[in-house]
C-alpha positions in Angstrom: -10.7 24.5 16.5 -10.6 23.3 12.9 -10.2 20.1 14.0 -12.9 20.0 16.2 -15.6 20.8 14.2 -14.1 18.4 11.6 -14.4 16.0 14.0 -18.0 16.8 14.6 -18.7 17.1 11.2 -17.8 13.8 10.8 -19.7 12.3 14.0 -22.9 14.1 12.4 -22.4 12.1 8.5 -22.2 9.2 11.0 -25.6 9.5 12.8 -27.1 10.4 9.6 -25.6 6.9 7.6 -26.7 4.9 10.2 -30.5 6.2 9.4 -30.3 6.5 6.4 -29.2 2.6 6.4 -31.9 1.7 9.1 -34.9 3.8 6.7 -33.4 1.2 3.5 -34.0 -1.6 5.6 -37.3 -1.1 6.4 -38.7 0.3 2.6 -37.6 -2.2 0.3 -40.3 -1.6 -2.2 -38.2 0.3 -4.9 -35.2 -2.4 -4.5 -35.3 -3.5 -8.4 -35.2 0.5 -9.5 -32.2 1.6 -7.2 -28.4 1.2 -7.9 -26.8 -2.0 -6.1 -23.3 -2.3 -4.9 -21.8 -4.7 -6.5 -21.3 -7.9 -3.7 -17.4 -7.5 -2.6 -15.4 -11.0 -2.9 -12.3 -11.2 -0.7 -9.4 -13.2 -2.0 -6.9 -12.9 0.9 -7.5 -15.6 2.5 -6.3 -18.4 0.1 -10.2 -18.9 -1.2 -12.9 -16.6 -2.4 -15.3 -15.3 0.5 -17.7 -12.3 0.5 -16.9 -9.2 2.5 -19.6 -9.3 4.4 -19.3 -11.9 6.7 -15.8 -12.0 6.8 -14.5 -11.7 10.7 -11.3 -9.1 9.6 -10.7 -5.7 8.5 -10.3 -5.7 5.1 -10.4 -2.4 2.5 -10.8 -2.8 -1.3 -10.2 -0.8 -4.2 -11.6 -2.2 -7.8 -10.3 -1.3 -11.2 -13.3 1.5 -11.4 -12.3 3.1 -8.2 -8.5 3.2 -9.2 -9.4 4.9 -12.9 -12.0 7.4 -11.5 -8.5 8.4 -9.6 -5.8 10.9 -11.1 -4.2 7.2 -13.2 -0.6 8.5 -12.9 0.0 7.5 -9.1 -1.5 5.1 -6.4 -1.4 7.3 -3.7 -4.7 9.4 -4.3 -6.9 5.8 -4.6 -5.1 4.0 -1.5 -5.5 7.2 0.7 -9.6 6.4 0.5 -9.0 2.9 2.2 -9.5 3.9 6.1 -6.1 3.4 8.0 -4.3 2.9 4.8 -1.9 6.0 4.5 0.2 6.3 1.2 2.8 9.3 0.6 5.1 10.3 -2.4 7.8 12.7 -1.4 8.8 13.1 -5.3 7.4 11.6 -8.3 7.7 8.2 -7.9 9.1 8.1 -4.4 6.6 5.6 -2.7 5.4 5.7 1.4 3.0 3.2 2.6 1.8 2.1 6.3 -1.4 0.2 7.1 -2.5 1.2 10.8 1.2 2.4 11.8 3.4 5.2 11.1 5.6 5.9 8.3 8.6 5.9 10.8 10.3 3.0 9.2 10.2 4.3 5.9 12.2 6.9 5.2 12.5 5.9 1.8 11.1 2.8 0.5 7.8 0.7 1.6 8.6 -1.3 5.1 6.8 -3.4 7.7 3.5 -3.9 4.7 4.0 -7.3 2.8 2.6 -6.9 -0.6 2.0 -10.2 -2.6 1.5 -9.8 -6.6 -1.2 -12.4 -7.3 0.3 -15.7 -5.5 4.1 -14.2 -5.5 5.7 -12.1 -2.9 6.4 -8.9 -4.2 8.4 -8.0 -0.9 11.6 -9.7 -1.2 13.3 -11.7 2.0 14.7 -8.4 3.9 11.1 -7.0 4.0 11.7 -4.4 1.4 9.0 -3.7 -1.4 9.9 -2.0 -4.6 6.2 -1.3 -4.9 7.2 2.3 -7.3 8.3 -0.3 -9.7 4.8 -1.2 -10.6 2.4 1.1 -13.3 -0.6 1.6 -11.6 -2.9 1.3 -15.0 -1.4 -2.7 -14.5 -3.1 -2.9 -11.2 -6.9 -4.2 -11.7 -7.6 -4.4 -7.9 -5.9 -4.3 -4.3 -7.3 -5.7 -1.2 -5.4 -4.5 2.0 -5.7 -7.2 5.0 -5.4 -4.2 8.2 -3.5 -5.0 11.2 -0.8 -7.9 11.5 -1.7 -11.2 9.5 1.5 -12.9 9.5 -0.6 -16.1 10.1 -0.6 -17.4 6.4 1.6 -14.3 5.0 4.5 -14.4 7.6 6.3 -12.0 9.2 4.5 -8.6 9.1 2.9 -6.0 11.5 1.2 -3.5 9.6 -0.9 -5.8 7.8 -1.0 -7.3 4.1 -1.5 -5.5 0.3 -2.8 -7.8 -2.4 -2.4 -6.4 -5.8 -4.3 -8.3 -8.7 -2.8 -8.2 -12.0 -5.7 -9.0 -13.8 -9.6 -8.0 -14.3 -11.3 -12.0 -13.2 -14.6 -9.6 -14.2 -13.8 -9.2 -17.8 -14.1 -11.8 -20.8 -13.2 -12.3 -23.9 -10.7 -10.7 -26.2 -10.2 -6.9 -25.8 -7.3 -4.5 -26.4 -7.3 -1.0 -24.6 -5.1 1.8 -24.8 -5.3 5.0 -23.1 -3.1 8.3 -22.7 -2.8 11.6 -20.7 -1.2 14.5 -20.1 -1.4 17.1 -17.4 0.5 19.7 -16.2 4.6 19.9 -15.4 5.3 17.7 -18.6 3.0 15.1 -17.5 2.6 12.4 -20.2 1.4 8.5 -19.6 0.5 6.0 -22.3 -0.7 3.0 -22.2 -1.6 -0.3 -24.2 -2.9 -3.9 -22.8 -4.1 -6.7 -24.7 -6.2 -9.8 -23.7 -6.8 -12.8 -25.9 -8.9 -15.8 -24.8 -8.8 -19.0 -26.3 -10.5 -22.6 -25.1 -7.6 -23.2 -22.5 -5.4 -20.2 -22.8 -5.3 -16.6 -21.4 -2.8 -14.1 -22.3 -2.5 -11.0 -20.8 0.0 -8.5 -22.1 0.1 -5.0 -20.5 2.4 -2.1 -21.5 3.2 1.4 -20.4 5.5 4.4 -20.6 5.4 7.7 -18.1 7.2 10.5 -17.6 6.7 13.7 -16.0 8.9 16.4 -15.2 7.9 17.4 -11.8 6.9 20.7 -9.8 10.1 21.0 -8.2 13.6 21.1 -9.3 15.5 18.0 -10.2 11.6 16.0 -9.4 11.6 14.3 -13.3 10.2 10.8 -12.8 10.1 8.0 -16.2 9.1 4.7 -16.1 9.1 1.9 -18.6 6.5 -1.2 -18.0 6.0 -4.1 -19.4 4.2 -7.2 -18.0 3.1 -10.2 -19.1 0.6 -13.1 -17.5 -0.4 -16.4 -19.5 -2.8 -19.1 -18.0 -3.1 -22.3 -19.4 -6.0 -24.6 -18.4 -4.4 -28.2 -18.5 -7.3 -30.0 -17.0 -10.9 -28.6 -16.5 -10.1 -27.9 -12.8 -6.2 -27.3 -12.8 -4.3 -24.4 -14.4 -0.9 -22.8 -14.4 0.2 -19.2 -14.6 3.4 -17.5 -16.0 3.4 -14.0 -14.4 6.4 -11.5 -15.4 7.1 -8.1 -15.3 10.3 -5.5 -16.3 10.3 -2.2 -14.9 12.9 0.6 -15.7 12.5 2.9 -13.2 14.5 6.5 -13.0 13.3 9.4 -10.3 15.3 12.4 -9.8 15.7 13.4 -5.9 15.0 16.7 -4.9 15.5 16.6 -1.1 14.1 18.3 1.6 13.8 21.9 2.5 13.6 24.3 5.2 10.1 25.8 6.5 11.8 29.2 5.4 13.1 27.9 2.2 9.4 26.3 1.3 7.9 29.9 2.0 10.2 31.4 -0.1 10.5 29.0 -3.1 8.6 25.6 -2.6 9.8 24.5 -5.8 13.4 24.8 -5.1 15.7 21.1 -4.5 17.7 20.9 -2.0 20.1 24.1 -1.9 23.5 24.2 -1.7 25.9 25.4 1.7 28.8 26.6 2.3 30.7 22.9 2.9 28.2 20.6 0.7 26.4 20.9 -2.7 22.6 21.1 -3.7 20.7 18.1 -5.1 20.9 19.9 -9.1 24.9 19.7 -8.6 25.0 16.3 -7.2 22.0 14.6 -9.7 20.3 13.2 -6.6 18.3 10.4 -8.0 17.4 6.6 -8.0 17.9 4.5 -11.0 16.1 0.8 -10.6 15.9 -2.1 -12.9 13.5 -4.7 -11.6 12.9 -8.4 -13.6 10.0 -10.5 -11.4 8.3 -13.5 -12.1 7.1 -16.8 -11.5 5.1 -19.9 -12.3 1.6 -21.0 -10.1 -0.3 -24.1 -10.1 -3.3 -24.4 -9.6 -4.5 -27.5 -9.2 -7.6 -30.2 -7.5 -6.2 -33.0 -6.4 -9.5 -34.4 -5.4 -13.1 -33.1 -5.1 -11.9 -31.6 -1.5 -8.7 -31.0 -2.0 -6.8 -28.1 -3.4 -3.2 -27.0 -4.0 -1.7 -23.8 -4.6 2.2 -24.0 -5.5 4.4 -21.1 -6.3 7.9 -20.9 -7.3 9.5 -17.1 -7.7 12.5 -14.9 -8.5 13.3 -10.8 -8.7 16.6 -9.7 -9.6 17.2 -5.7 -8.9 19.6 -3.8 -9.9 19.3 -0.2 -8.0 21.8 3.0 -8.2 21.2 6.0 -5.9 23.6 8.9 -6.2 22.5 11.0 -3.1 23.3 13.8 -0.2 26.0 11.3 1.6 27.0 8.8 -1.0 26.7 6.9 -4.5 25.4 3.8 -3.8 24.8 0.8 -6.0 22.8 -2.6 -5.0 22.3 -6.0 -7.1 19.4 -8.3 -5.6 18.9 -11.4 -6.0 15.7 -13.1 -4.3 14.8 -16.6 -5.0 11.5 -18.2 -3.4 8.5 -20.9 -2.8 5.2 -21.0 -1.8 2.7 -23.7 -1.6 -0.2 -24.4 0.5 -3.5 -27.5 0.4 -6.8 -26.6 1.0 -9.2 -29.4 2.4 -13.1 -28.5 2.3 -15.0 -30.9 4.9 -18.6 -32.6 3.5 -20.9 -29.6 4.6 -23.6 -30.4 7.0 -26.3 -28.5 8.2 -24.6 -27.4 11.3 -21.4 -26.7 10.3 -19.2 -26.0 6.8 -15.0 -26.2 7.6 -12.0 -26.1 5.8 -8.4 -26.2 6.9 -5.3 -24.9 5.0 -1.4 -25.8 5.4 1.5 -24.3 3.8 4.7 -22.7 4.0 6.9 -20.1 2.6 10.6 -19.7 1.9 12.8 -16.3 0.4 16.2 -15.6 0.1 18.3 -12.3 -1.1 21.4 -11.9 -1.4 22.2 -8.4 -1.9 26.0 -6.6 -2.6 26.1 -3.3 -1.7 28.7 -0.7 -2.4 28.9 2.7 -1.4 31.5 5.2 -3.0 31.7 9.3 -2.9 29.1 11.3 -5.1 31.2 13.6 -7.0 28.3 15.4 -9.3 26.2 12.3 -10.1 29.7 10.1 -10.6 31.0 7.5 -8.9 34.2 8.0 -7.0 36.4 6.8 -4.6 35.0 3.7 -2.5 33.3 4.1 0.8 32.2 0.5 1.9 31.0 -2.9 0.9 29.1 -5.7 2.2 27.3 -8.9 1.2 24.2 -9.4 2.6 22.0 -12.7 2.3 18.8 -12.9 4.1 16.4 -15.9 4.6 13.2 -16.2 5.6 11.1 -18.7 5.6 7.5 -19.8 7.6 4.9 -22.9 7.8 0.8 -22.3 8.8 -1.9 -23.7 9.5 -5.2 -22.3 9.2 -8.8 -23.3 10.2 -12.4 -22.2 9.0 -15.8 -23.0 9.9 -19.1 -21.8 9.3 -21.7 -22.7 11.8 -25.7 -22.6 11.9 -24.9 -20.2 9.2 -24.3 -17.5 11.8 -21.2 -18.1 13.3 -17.8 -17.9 11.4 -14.8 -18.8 13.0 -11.1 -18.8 12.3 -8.0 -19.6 13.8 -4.4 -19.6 12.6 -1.1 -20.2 13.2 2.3 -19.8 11.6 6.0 -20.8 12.5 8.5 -18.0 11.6 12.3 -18.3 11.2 14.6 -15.1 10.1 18.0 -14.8 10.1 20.7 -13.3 7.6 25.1 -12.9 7.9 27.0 -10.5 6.3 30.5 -9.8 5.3 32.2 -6.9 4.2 34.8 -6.5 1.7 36.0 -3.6 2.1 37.4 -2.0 4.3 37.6 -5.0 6.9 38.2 -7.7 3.7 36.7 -10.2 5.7 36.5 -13.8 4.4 33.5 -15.3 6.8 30.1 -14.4 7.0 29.2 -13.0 10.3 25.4 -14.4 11.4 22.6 -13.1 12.7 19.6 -15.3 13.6 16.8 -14.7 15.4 14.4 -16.7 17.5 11.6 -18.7 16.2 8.6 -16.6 16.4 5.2 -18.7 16.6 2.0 -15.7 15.2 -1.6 -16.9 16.2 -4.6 -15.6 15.0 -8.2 -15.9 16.4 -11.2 -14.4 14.7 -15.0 -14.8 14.8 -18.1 -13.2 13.4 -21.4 -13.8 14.1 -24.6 -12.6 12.1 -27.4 -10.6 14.3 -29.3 -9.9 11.3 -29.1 -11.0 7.7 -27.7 -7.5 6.9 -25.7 -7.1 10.2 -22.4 -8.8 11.4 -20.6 -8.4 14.2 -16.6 -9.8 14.1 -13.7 -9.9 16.7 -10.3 -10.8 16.6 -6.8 -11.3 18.2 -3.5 -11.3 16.0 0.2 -11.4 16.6 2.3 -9.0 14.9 5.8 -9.9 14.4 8.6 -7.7 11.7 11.8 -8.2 11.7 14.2 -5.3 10.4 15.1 -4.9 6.8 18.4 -4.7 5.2 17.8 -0.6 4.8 17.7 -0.6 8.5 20.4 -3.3 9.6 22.4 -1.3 7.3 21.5 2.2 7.3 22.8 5.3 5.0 25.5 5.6 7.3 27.3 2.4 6.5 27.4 0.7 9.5 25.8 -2.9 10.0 23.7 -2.9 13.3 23.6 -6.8 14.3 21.9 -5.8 17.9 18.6 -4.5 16.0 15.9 -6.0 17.5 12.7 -7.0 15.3 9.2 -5.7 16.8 6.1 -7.6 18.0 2.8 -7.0 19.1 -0.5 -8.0 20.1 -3.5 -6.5 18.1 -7.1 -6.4 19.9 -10.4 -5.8 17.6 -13.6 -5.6 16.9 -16.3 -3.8 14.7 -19.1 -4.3 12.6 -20.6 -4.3 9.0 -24.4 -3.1 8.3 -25.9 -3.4 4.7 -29.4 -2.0 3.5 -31.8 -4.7 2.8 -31.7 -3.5 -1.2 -27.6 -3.5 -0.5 -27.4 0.4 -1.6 -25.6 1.0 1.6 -22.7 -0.3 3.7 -21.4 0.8 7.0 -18.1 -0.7 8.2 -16.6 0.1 11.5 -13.5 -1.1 13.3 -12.1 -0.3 16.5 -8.7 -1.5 17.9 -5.6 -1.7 19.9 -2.4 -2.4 19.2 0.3 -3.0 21.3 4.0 -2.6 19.7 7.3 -3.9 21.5 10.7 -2.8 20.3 9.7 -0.3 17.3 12.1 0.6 15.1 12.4 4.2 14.5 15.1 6.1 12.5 17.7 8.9 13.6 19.8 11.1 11.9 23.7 11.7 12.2 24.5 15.9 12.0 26.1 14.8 8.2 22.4 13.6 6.9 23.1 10.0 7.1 20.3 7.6 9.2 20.6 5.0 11.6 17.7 2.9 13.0 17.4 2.2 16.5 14.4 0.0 19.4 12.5 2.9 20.9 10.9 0.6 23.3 7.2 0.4 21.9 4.0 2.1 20.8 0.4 1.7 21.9 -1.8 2.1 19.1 -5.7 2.4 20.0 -7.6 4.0 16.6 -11.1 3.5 14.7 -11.8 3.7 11.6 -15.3 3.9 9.4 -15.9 3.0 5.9 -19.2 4.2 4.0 -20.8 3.9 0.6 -23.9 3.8 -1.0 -26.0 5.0 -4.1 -27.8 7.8 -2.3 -30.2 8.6 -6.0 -32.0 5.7 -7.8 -30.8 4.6 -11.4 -33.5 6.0 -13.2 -34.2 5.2 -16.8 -35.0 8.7 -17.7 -33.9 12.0 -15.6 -30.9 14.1 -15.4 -28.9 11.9 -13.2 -28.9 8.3 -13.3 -27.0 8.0 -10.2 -24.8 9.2 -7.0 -22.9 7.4 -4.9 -21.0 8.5 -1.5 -18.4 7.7 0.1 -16.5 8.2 3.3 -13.4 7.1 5.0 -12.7 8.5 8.5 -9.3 7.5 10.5 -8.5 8.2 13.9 -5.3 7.5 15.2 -4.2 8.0 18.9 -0.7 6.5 18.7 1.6 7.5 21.1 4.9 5.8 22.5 5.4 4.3 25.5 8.9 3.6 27.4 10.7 5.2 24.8 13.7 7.3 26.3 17.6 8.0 25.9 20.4 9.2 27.8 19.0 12.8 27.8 15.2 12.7 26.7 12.4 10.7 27.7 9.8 10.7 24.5 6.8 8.3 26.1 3.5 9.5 26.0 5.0 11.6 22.7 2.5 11.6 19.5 3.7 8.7 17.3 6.0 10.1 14.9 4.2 11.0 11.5 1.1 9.9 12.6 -2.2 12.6 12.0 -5.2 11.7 14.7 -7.6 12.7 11.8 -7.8 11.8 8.5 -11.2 11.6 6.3 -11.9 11.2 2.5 -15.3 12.1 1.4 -15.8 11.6 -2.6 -18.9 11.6 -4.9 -19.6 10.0 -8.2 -22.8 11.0 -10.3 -23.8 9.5 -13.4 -25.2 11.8 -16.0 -27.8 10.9 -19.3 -26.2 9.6 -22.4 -22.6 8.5 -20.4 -21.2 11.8 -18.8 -20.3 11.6 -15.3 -18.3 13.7 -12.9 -16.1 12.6 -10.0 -15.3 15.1 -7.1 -13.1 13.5 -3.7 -11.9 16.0 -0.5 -9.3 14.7 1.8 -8.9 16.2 4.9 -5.2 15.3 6.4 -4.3 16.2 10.5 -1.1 17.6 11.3 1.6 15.2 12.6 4.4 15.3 14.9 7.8 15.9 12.5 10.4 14.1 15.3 10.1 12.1 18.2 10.2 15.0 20.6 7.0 16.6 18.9 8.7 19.5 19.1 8.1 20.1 15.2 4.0 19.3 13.3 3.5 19.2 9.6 0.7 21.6 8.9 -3.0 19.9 8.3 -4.2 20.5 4.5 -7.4 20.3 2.7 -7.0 18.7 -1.3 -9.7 18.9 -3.5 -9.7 16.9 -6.9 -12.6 16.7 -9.7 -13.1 14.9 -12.5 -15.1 15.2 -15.0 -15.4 12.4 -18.2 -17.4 10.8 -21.4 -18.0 7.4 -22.0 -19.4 6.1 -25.1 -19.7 2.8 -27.2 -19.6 3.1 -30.5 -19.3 0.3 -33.6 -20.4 -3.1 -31.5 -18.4 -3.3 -28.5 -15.6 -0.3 -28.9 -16.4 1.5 -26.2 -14.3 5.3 -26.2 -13.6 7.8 -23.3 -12.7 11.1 -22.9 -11.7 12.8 -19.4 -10.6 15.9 -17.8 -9.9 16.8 -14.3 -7.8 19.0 -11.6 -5.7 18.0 -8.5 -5.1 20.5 -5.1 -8.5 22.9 -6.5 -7.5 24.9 -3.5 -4.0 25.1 -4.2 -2.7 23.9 -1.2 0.8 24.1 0.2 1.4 21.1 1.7 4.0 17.8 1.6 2.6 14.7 0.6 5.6 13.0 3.1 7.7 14.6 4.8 11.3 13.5 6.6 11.4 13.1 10.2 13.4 13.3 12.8 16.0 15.1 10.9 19.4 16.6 12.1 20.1 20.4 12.5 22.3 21.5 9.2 24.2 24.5 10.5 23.7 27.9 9.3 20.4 26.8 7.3 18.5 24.9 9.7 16.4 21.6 10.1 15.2 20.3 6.3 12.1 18.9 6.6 9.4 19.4 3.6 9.3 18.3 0.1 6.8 20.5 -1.3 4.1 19.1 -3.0 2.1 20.2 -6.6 0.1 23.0 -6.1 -3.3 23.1 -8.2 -2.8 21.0 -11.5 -4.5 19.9 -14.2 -4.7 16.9 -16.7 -6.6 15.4 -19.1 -6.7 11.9 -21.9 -8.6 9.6 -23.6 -9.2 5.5 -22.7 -10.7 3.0 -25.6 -11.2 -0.6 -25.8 -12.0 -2.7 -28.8 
């Protein structure tokens, strides 16, 4: 019943967006007094184009709309982009699908390529260490939704661009911020930006640590990252990008639904045959270098290049339930691509784009016993090299200045050998290659009005498995796992207010998924990924903001702006069965139908403003058999803050604010399909913070 009249709730804000957009577009009288939106500028695809027209699905979230966010985690700001869903078992402990389930992610962010700037931030395997990252370093995301392997490669939930650095802001600056919060919450940090005739260096650092609302849950991070852009000739320019993350999160585990109800903020208890996470010192210890060098450069008037050339070296150490494992990465890469813009005519304005992309890492991987957080006797190991590598081609056109028109194609090639040491001591590498996948792309918009566009498209989704699934916590390499693939079908539309105080975007699609990977537990803990034959994945999804009060020059409040993000999601497999189950027609594992995130920002006299967001989250199937549902939950956060400039351009402010104002009891991720541990029962929640508080101060000189 809740859910229904949530659902109709959210039907009725619908209707009344859609008049309240129509009654802007015909009284445009007051446009100069009223708050704008600032016009949105895609970067995604290769050049700079605005939202509006653009024929994808495409969220955003700027450097204001990240800080008006609790600034110690990503997950609260990317849960507002609408089929975006981001968890974080523990502190630290990253989740992330884009219009899919979390399935393949047990641990770790799968099947989402994530680029940082120009450089692949997802190594070869698939695998993204996006935890690594401080999320006061991130200026802006954009989030390409549904599969785009077309000029990104192999991928089927869709694409995360993470800029590194503010294009808005000028100049010289240094800023420095900290807060604290609850649980032994404390986050510093300093960035620094200097501008010269040719040159821009930025320079950002960090430090966080907090000790968690559960036992053995303390999370630190050290950050440091550096980007220098040198202008060499007036239109061509190369950029150094780095960063070094030291990265330690302690492990709680899971828990029972009677353990939760008793003591949510328990770890992992100990039975009668195996210790409890606070015995073993559960936890993940990563060391990430990245970085690379990008040119930028204009060959001609028309022509443009874009080459990349990339490296990450990991070194990761996870003492956990089943074993003490240690893994050194190595990923080498290059990326290049020419842009060609045709002589615009008054009929039609094209460009075309070629490139290509190649990775490889080479990762050794040991396993020994966990005896108490220290290494002991030797389980397995295995060298594993993966290579991947694709060319595209992509075409653009603009025509009668109504019509906008892509197509694209890429060439994919995966394959990756292994070996292991011991016990086998092999001496060859056994290979694995798969076949040549070809992912088109076909998308078109067309403009009804000036203010109204209508888009379509058809994609290819195509994702191989990663190394964390070929080779799952139990050891044992799986050469017969399949990669998946999919067709996505789409359409929607974006409506803007004539005084651009309002936008309305809606997307509906369908997705069908072949051969999805889903994991499965062994009665010890350990997980194994199998094909569970595939997924149909229908949903829509709404996006809405606008300044509903005029700036006013005098008055209480000088503005409010709303916004909403509604998600529905009716995924559900299909030809998925085993020797004694069959689970098609099942609710897609970890998937809510419903999610919605409704915020609102006023601006208050003399630089006070206040910040309040509600997310309402579904509940969603816990295993495959559906047997098991997460329980829905209702957060609440507010903010409340002081901004102030003060001696020329130093500009100070001071915030406060409060996360789960209901005080919730709820997981923010959850395992799945986990195994029956005898005598205690089946551990599935990680028990997330219950109503916190935190509080700090930003300035910038």
């Amino acid at each position: 019943m809740q859910q229904k009249k949530y659902s109709w709730c959210t039907i009725f804000f619908f209707l009344i967006s859609l008049s309240s957009i129509a009654q802007q577009k015909s009284d445009t009288t007051n446009a100069d007094s009223t708050k704008h939106l600032n016009e949105v500028i895609i970067r995604g695809y290769l050049s700079e184009r605005p939202l509006l027209n653009l024929p994808a699905s495409v969220g955003v979230l700027s450097a204001q709309q990240i800080g008006l966010q609790p600034t110690n985690s990503l997950v609260s700001a990317m849960n507002t982009i609408p089929g975006v869903r981001m968890e974080e078992r523990s502190p630290g402990s990253y989740r992330l699908a884009i219009r899919g389930s979390l399935i393949r992610s047990p641990f770790g962010v799968r099947d989402v390529k994530i680029y940082f700037d120009e450089i692949p931030l997802t190594d070869a395997s698939g695998n993204t260490y996006l935890n690594a990252i401080d999320v006061n370093s991130v200026q802006g995301v954009e989030v390409l939704k549904g599969p785009d392997g077309s000029i990104f490669g192999a991928n089927s939930g869709g694409i995360m661009l993470i800029n590194p650095v503010n294009k808005g802001i000028k100049g010289n600056l240094i800023t420095a911020g900290l807060n604290g919060g609850s649980y032994g919450l404390i986050h510093q940090n300093i960035s620094l930006q200097n501008t010269s005739n040719k040159n821009q260096l930025n320079v950002n650092e960090s430090y966080q640590n907090y000790k968690g609302y559960r036992d053995n849950s303390t999370m630190q991070r050290h950050y440091l990252q550096v980007i220098d852009q040198y202008k060499y000739t007036p239109s061509s320019k190369i950029k150094a990008i780095a960063f070094f993350s030291d990265l330690t999160y302690q492990t709680p585990g899971a828990l029972t639904l009677g353990q939760q109800e008793a003591n949510p903020r328990d770890a992992r208890l100990p039975t009668a045959t195996k210790p409890g996470a606070v015995a073993l010192k559960t936890a993940v210890y990563s060391k990430i270098l990245f970085g690379g060098l990008v040119n930028e450069a204009n060959l001609t008037k028309r022509l443009h290049n874009v080459f990349t050339v990339f490296g990450t070296y990991v070194n990761f150490t996870n003492p956990s339930f089943t074993t003490y494992e240690q893994r050194n990465e190595g990923t080498i890469g290059i990326r290049t691509y020419f842009e060609y813009s045709a002589i615009p005519t008054k009929t039609i304005t094209w460009k075309v784009n070629a490139g290509g992309e190649w990775q490889q890492t080479n990762s050794v991987i040991s396993n020994y016993g966990n005896k108490q957080g220290v290494m002991d006797t030797t389980q397995t190991k295995d060298y594993i090299h993966t290579n991947q590598n694709f060319v595209f081609t992509r075409f653009e056109a603009n025509i009668y200045k109504r019509w906008e028109l892509e197509a694209a194609l890429s060439l994919n090639n995966y394959q990756y050998q292994f070996l292991n040491v011991y016990p086998l001591v092999q001496s060859l590498f056994n290979k694995r290659p798969f076949d040549v996948q070809l992912m088109p792309r076909v998308a078109v918009s067309y403009q009804i009005d000036y203010d109204f566009i209508w888009r379509a498209s058809i994609s290819r989704g195509y994702s191989t498995p990663t190394t964390g699934e070929i080779r799952g916590t139990d050891h044992n390499i799986n050469p017969l796992l399949q990669a998946q693939d999919g067709w996505n079908y789409e359409t929607g539309f974006r409506l803007r207010s004539k005084n651009e105080r309002f936008l309305l975007d809606v997307s509906t699609f369908y997705y069908r998924l072949n051969n999805a990977i889903v994991p499965l537990t062994h009665p010890d803990g350990s997980i194994f990924y199998l094909n569970a034959g595939g997924t149909n994945q229908p949903g829509i999804e709404l996006f809405f903001t606008g300044w509903l009060v005029k700036q006013k020059t005098a008055g209480f409040i000088h503005g409010l702006q709303l916004n909403e993000s509604f998600t529905y999601s009716q995924f559900k497999f299909r030809n998925y069965s085993n020797s004694t189950q069959n689970y098609s027609g099942n609710d897609l594992t970890g998937v809510p139908k419903i999610s919605a995130v409704t915020s609102i920002y006023i601006l208050f006299q003399k630089g006070y403003y206040f910040f309040t967001q509600y997310n309402y989250t579904d509940k969603a199937p816990l295993n495959d058999a559906n047997t098991v549902y997460s329980s829905s939950y209702h957060l609440v956060n507010a903010k409340v803050g002081w901004r102030h400039p003060f001696m020329g351009k130093t500009v100070i402010e001071l915030y406060a604010g409060a996360d789960n104002l209901l005080n919730q009891q709820y997981s923010l991720g959850n395992d799945i399909n986990v195994a029956l541990t005898p005598k205690v029962g089946y551990r599935y929640y990680n028990p997330a913070a219950l109503r916190n508080y935190y509080g700090g101060m930003n300035i910038r000189f």
